[in-house]
C-alpha positions in Angstrom: -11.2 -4.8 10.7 -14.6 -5.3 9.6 -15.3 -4.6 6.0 -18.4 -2.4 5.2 -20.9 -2.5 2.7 -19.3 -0.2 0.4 -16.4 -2.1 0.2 -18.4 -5.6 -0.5 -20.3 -3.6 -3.2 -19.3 -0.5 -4.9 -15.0 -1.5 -4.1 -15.9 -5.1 -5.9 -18.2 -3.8 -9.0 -15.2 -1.0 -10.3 -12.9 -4.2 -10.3 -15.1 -5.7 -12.3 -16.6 -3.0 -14.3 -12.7 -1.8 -15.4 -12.2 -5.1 -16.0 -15.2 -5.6 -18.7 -14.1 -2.2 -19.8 -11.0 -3.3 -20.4 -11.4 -6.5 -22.3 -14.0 -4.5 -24.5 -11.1 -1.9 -25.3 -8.8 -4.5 -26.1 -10.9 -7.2 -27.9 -11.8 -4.0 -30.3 -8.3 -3.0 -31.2 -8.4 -7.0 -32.2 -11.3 -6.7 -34.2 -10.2 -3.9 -35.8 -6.9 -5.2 -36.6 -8.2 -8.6 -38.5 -11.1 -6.4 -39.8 -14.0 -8.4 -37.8 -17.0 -5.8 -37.6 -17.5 -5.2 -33.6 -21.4 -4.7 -34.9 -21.2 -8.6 -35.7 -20.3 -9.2 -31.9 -22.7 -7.3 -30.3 -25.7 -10.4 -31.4 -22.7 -13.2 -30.6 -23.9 -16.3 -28.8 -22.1 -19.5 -27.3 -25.0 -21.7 -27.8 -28.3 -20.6 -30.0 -30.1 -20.4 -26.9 -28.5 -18.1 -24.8 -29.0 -14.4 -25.0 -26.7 -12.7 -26.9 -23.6 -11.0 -26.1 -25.1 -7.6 -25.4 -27.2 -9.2 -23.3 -24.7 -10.0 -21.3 -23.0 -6.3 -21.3 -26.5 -4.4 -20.3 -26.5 -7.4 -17.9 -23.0 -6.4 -16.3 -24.2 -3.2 -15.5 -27.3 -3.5 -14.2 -26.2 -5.5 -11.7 -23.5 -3.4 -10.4 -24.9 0.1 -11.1 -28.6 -0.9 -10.7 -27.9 -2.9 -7.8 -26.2 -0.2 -5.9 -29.7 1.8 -7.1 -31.6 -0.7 -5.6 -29.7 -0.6 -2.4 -30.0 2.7 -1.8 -33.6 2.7 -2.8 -35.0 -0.6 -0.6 -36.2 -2.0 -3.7 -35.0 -3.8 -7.2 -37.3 -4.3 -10.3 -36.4 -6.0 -13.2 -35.2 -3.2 -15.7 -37.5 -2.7 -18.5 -37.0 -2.6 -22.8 -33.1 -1.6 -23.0 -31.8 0.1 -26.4 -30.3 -1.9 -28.8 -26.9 -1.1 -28.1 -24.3 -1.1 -30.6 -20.5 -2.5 -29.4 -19.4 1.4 -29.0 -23.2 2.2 -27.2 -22.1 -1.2 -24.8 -18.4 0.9 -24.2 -20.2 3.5 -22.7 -22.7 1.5 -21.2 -19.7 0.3 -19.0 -18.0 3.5 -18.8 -21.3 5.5 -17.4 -22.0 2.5 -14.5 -18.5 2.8 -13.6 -19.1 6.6 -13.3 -22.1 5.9 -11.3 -20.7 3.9 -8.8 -17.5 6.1 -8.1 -20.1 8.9 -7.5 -21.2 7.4 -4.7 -19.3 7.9 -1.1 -18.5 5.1 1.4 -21.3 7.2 4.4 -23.9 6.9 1.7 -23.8 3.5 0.8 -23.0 2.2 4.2 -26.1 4.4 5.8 -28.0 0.9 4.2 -26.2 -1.5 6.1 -28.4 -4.3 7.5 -31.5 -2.7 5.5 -34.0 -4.5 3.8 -33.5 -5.0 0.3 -36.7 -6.1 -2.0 -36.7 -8.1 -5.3 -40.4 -7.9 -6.3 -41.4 -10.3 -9.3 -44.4 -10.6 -10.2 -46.7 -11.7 -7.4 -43.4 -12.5 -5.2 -41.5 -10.7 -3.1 -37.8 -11.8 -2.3 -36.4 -10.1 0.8 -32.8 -9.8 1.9 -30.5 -7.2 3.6 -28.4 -5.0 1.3 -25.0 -7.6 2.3 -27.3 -10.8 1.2 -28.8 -8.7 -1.5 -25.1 -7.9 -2.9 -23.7 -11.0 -2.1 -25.8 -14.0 -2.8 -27.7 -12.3 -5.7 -26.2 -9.5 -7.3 -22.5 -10.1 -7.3 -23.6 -14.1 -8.2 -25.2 -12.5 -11.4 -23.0 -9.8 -12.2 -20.1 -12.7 -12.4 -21.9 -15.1 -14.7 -22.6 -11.9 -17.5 -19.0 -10.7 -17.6 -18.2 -14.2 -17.5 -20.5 -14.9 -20.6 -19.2 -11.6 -22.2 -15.8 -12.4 -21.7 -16.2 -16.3 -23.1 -18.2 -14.6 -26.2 -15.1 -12.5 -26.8 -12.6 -15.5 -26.7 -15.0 -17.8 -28.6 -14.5 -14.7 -31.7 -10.6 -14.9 -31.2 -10.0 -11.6 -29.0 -7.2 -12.0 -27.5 -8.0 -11.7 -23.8 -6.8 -13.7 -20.8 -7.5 -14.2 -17.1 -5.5 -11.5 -15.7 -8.3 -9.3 -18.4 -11.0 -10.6 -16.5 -10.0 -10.0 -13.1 -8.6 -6.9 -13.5 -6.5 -4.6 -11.2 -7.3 -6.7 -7.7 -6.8 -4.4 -4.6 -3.3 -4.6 -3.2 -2.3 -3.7 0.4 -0.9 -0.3 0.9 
């Protein structure tokens, strides 16, 4: 059986999306319980050069919910000035991409199949198909955020684990 775009794209991001939905949930009750302020978080860094932990959240969800946008649409630009989310504001964030995504139907997503995707920046224009769009750029990036979310979490003692991060993976039957 072949698998379809929807499945490479929308199927993968939920996992993902419940998955940073879940280790956000869980590494609040944390907070909360050793009385770390979650607003404290939100501007965490590994390094002093790296952008900060809600970077990485808005990050998560623009590229799973504004990829599939950009799929649908032909076309990706760089998201513009984002609010200053607070932890509770980067909660929803998740929650509303998720929402999103499951709004979507397999005959809608799959109608772009083998389209052209473009990433314009600046004076360049990078074209793929929606598959090499999803899976050399978007899922590549939507990885290393939750990833960096995730290791910002641990780094501030929440105690999250692997099986957080991958969450509920998609068992036969």
């Amino acid at each position: 059986m072949a698998i379809s775009l929807y499945d490479i794209s929308v199927t993968s991001y939920l996992q993902t999306l419940d998955a940073v939905g879940g280790f956000l949930a869980k590494a609040l009750a944390h907070f909360r319980d050793t009385g770390t302020d979650p607003e404290e978080i939100v501007e965490a860094r590994l390094v002093p050069d790296m952008l900060p932990f809600r970077f990485q959240v808005v990050s998560v969800a623009f590229h799973s919910g504004g990829a599939m946008q950009a799929v649908l649409s032909g076309a990706l630009a760089l998201p513009g000035e984002q609010p200053a989310y607070d932890y509770a504001g980067l909660q929803a964030l998740i929650a509303d991409t998720a929402a999103g995504l499951r709004a979507l139907t397999p005959e809608q997503v799959n109608a772009r199949e083998g389209a052209d995707m473009v990433f314009q920046v600046r004076d360049t224009a990078m074209v793929f198909t929606s598959e090499g769009f999803v899976t050399s750029f978007s899922m590549p990036n939507l990885h290393f955020h939750a990833t960096t979310a995730y290791d910002i979490l641990r780094v501030k003692g929440a105690p999250v684990g692997k099986r957080d991060y991958i969450g509920a993976p998609r068992l036969k039957g």
